[in-house]
N, C-alpha and C positions, 0 to 999 in steps of 0.2 A: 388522459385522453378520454374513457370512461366520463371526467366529469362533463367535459364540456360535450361529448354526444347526450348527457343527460339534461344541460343546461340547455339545448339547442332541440330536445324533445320536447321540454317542457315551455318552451317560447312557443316551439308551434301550436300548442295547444289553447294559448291565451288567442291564436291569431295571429301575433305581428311576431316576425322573425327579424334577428337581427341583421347588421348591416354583411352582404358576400363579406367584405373585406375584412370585416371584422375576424368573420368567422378563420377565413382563410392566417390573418394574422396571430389567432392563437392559437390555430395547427401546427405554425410554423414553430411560437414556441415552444408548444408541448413536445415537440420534434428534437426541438435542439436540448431542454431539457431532459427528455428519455437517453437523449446520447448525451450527452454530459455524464448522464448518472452510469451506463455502459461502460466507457472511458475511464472513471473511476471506479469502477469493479476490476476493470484488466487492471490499472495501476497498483492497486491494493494487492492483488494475487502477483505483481510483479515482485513487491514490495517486502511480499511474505516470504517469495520464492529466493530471493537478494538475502536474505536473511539468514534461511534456511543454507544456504550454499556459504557465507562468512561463517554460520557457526560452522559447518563442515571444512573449511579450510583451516580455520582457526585449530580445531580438534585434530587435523591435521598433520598441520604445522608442530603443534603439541606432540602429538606422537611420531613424528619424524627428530624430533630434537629433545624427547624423554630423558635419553642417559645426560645427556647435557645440565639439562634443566634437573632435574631428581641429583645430581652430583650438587652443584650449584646451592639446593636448597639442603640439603644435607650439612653442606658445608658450613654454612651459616643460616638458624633461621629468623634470626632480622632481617635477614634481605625476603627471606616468602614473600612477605607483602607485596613488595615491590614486582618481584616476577609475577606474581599473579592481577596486578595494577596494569602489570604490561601487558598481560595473554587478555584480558581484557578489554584495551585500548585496542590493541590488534585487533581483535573484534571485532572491534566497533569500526575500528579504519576500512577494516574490508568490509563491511555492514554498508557503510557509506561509497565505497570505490565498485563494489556492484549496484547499488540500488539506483543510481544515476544511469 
């Protein structure tokens, strides 16, 4: 916005100012640009917040089902990987079912 107040200072200065319509036409965009950019500041911090809340479920989940899982990997650990393949799928499934 800055610019084109500056572009629109320094036309008046040559004399000839550009056309109302003009002018009014790239308010409009500057307008919808600024909220565009606004828009994606809230979705980013939604984005982060979705995140923040799957890892906490996740960890969760994790600690409501410990003796489970710690029995589990004890038992064999060839299978670790795999539980841990899963708690992080998990993760990411609810990464993705909040962040929508």
């Amino acid at each position: 916005m800055a610019a084109a107040v500056r572009r629109l200072a320094e036309a008046d200065e040559t004399g000839s100012l550009p056309d109302p319509v003009r002018i009014w036409w790239e308010a409009q965009l500057l307008a919808r640009r600024d909220r565009r950019r606004r828009l994606a500041r809230q979705l980013i911090m939604v984005q982060w917040a979705a995140t923040v809340a799957a890892g906490a479920a996740g960890a969760g989940i994790l600690w409501m089902n410990w003796l489970g899982v710690h029995d589990v990997l004890r038992q064999s650990i060839a299978f670790a990987p795999w539980v841990c393949s899963g708690m992080v799928l998990t993760a990411l499934a609810l990464r993705l079912v909040f962040g929508e």
